[in-house]
Every structure is written in C-alpha cells, then in structure tokens.
N, C-alpha and C positions, 0 to 999 in steps of 0.2 A: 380601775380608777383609784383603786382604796391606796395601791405599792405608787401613786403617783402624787394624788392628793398630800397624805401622811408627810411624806420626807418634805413633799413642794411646802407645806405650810412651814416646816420646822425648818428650812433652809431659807425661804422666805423672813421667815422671824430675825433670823442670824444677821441675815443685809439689813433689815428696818432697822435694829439697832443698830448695827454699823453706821448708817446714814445720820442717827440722833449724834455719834459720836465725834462723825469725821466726815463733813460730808464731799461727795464723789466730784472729781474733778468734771464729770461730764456735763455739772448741771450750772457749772459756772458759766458758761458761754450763748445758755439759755435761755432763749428771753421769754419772761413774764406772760407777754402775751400770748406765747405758743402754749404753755398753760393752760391762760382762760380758755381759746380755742378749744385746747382738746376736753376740756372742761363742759364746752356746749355741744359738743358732739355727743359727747356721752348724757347729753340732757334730753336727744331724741330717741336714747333706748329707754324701755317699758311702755307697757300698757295698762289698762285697766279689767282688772279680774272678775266679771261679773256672776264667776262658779254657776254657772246655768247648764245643766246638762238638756237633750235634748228628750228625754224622758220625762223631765220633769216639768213640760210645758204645759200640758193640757190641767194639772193639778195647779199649779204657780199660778195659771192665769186665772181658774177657777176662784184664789184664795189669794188675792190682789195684795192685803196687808202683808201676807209670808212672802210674795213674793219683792214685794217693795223690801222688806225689812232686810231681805237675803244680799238685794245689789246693792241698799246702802251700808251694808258692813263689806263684804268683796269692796266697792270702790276706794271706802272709810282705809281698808286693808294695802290698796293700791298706793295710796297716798301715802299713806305712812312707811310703806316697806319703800318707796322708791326715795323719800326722805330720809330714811336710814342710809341708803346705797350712797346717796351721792352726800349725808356726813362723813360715810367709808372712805368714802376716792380721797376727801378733803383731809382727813386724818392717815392717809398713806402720805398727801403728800407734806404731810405737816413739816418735818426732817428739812425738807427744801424751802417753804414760805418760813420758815422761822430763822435760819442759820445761813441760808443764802441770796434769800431776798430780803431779809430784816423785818418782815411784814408784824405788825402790832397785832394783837391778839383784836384789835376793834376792828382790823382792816379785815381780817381771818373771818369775823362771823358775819362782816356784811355782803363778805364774798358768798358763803353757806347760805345764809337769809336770803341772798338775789337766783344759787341757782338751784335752789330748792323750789321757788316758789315760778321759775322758769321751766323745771322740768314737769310740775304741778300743768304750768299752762298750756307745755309742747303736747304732753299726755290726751290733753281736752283737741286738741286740736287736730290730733291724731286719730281721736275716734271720729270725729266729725268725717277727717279725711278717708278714713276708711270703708263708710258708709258709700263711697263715690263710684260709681259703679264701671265706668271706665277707663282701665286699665292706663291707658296713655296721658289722659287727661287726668285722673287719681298721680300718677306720678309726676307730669307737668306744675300742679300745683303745686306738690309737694315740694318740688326745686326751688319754686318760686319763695313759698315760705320760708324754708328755706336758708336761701338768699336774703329776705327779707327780713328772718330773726339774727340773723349775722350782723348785719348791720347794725339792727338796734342793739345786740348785746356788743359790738362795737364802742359805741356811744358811750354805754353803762361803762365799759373796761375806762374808754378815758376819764369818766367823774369818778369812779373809784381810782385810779391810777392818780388822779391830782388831791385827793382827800376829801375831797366831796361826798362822806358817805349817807347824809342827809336826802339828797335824791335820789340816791339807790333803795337806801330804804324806803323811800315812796315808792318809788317802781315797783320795787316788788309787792307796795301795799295793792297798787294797782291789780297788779300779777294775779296775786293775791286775790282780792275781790271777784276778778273780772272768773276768774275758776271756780269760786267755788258760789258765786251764781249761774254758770253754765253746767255745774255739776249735780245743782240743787234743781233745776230743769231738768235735766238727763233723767234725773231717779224718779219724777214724777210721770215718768210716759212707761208704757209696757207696749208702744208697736214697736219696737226695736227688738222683742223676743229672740226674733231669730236670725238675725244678725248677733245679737250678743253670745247667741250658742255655735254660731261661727266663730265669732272671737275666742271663746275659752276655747275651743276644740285645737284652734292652731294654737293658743298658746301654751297647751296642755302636750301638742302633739310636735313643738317645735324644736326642742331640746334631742327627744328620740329620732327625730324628723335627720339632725346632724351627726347622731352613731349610725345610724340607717346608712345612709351618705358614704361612709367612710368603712363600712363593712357590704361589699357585692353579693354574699349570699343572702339576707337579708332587706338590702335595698328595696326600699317603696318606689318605684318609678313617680316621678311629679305626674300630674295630670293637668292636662293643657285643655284650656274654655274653647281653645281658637279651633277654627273651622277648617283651615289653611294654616298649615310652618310656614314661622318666620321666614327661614330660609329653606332653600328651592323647594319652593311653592310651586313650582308648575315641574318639581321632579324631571329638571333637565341632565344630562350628562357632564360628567364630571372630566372623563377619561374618553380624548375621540378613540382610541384603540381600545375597542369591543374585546376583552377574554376573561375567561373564568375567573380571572386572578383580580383585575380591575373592577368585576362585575363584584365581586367580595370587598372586596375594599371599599368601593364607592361607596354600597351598602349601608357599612358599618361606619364610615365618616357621618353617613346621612342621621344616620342613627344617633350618635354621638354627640353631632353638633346640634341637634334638636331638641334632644333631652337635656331640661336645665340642669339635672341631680347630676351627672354626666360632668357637662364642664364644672358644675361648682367644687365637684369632688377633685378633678383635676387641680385647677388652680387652688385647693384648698390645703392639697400635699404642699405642690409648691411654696405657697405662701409661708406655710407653719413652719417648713426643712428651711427657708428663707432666714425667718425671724431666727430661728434657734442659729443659724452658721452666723448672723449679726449678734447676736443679744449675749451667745455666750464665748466668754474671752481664750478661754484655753484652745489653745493649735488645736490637740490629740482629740476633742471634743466637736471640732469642727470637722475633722475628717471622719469620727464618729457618725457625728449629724448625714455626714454629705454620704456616706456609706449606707446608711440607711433610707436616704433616698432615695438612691440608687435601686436600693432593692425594692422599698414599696412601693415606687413607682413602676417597674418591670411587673411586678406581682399584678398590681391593680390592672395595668391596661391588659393584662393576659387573662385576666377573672374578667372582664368587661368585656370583652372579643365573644370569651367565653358562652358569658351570659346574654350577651345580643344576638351574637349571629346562630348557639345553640338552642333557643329557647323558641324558635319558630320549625316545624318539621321541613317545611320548605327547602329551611338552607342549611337541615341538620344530615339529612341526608349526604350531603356532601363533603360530609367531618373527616369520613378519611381518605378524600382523596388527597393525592399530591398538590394539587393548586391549592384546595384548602388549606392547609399548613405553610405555602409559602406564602400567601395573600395576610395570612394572620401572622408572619414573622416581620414580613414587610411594615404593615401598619403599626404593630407596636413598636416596632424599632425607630420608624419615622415618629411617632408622639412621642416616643424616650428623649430619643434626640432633641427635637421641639422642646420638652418641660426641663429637660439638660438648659438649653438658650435660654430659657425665658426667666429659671433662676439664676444665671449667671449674670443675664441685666439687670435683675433685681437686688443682687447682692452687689455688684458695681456700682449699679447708681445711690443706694443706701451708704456705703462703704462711703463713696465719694462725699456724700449730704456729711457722714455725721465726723470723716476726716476736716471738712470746714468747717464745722463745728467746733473742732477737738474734742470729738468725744471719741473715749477709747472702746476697744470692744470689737473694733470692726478689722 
C-alpha cells in the first residue's frame, strides 16, 4: 500500500494543480447537478464510533459516568472527522465550482454548511436504521429514505441554484437542531451497549473485512443468520446429466453463488480493472490495466475452486482424478469468459455515457 499510496498522492498533487490552472475539458459539459448528487451519495457513507469494546462492558456499565463520557467524545469524534471528509470532497472540488461553474465563495460555504449538517442527519438516521432487526424490511426503509432524502436535497439544490442561500441555511439550521437533539438522547441511554459493540466491531473490522476479500488464502468467509440460501434452497439440480464432472461444477457454482465474499470479490476486480481501462487516457496503460485482469482474474477463480472444493475432505479426495481437473478448467474458464463480458459492457456503456458527455479518457 506504502509504493501505491506515496506516488498516488504525489501524482494526485500534479492533476489538482493542474486543474487550479487550466481546467479539464471534461467538466465543461457537466452539470452542476450531477455534482450535488454525487455529493449526497457520499453524505450516506460514515457512522458513528462509539469505541466500546466488548470487554469492556461489565466495567462501563458498572461506571455509568466513564462510560457516558467515552460515547460522548467517540460520537463528539464522529461528527467532526465526517465534517472534515466532506470540507475534503468540497476542497477537491474547488478547481471546478470556482473556474467552471463561477460559483461565489458565499454559494461555496452554503453548499459546505447544508451537506455537513445533512451528512450530521443521514449519520443519526443510520444508526436508528441499523438498530432494525430485519434484514428485508432494514433495507426496504433504507430505499425509501433514501428516495425521500433525494428529493428533499432536490429541492435544497433548486433554492441554492437560484440564490436563495437564506433557506438553505435554515435548513441546515433545522438539520442541525433536529441531530444534535437526537444525539444528546442517544448518549443518555446505555441499553444499546451491545449493539454499539456490534457497531464498532464492523466498523473496526470493515476495512480488513475488504483485503480479506481480495486475498483467498486469507479470506474470512461471510457468515450468513439465514436458515435456508437464498438461492436453491431446496438444493435442486442444476445439470439433468448426472457425472463426476457436472456433479463438481454444480457444487462449486452452489458454493459461489452463495457466498456474498465470493461474488463481491468477483465483481470487485471487475469493477476496479473497469474504472482504471476508463479513468486512465494512455492506450499502452489500458492494455496494461486489461492484461492484468486477465491474469488476476484466471488466478482468483483457480485459488477459489481451490479453496472451495479442497477444503472439504469429501471432495478432496477426488483432486486427482481426471474429472476433477476437467470440471475445475471448465468452470474457471466459463467465469473468465463471464467477467471477460461483463467488463466489456461496462466499459462500452461507460465509454458511451461519457463519449456524450465529451469527456475524454474513454
């Protein structure tokens, strides 16, 4: 991470100033709104840190004061560090609302002020939501919210859009209020103990959670609540012709498409080998990019084969026979092929979007 970080920031540096100087044909064609948008997307990432280990319950609760005073600095901590992130985003895109949307330095901080104090509200509303114990219905919500913060920050984009920055700063005054009385609640309760020691655990464990993912020796398998997979649940046949070969395959698809880490990791080469053959302009780099796809994705599905179908004595036994070896060239060769199509639509339809755009790159 260090030979990636290092140069990324220092070659990052070089474009930001670029942009202060000259800015990029791509963002001419832009619109403002797609902006705000990805602006309130990025208002539903964080949570709140309540540092509670699960050691430390029986003492915390014994000593009510230490432990009030611990979640009001963790949350105190929350707020602030997700305040800094989203001045960050606002200060990356400064280059662009200054030089090509002409935006006033008054329009600038009321933008700051409204989705500061929206990402403050998304935050609150998010642990609420999380609290919800059914999975379907916990994410049903969550759409609908959602849906329903869109709109409002909708609304907001047209009164700031026409200069109306007076009710946006109420809004936010609202935002504002309405959080950090829901927050000053929160810190007065201690049954949420151990739900909040859920919460730091994934948030603590959610970072490593996606090197895991992308390294198969390694890998933490997800652990699934449900009683019954999603999919074939009633463990039907896949293949009407019964042989060693399909009887391995079916297997390991079952496997596969079961396990969320599985596909996440899957479409998560795709995606990244995706963006990189978009985002960077040089040809030589793009055959670069799509060459190493190639490989890590041959690599991964053959360490996953590996690790699925050797990791049960059952069907390890069977490693060296003949079937075994064709069933496992078969299968990886069919998802090569697969993640082959599925990044070629994704870098088509991309290519296509930001050709009508004119943005270059693609």
């Amino acid at each position: 991470m260090v030979y990636l970080i290092v140069p990324g920031a220092v070659i990052f540096g070089m474009i930001y100033r670029s942009w202060w100087l000259e800015t990029p044909e791509w963002i001419a064609n832009l619109p403002m709104f797609l902006l705000f948008f990805l602006l309130y997307i990025y208002s539903w990432l964080g949570n709140f840190r309540p540092f509670i280990q699960e050691a430390d319950k029986v003492f915390l609760v014994k000593n009510k004061s230490l432990y009030l005073g611990m979640r009001k600095w963790g949350f105190g901590y929350s707020l602030l560090f997700q305040a800094v992130s989203t001045g960050t985003i606002i200060a990356l895109l400064l280059p662009f609302l200054k030089n090509s949307y002409f935006l006033q330095w008054s329009q600038i901080i009321t933008l700051l002020t409204f989705f500061i104090t929206l990402k403050w509200a998304i935050m609150t509303v998010s642990y609420y939501l999380k609290r919800i114990e059914g999975k379907f219905r916990r994410y049903v919500i969550g759409f609908l919210l959602f849906v329903l913060l869109s709109w409002f920050s909708q609304l907001v984009y047209s009164l700031w859009n026409f200069g109306a920055d007076f009710p946006v700063y109420m809004i936010s005054a609202v935002l504002l209020s309405g959080t950090l009385t829901r927050v000053s609640q929160m810190l007065k309760r201690i049954s949420a103990v151990d739900f909040e020691i859920m919460l730091e655990q994934e948030e603590k464990t959610k970072y490593i959670s996606w090197i895991f993912m992308m390294a198969p020796e390694i890998e933490k398998p997800a652990i699934s609540m449900r009683t019954n997979p999603l999919l074939f649940r009633n463990s039907r046949r896949i293949f009407k012709k019964r042989t060693p070969i399909t009887g391995l395959i079916e297997l390991f698809l079952k496997i596969f498409i079961r396990n969320p880490s599985y596909i996440f990791s899957y479409f998560q080469i795709i995606s990244v080998c995706s963006a990189g053959i978009i985002a960077i302009p040089p040809l030589w780099i793009k055959v670069i990019v799509s060459g190493v796809f190639l490989f890590l994705m041959y690599s991964w599905l053959s360490s996953t084969w590996d690790k699925a179908i050797m990791s049960h004595p059952f069907t390890k036994k069977y490693s060296e026979k003949d079937f075994y070896f064709t069933a496992r060239y078969r299968t990886v060769i069919a998802l090569f092929f697969l993640a082959i199509l599925i990044l070629g639509l994704i870098v088509s339809i991309l290519t296509i979007f930001l050709a009508r755009f004119s943005i270059p790159g693609a």
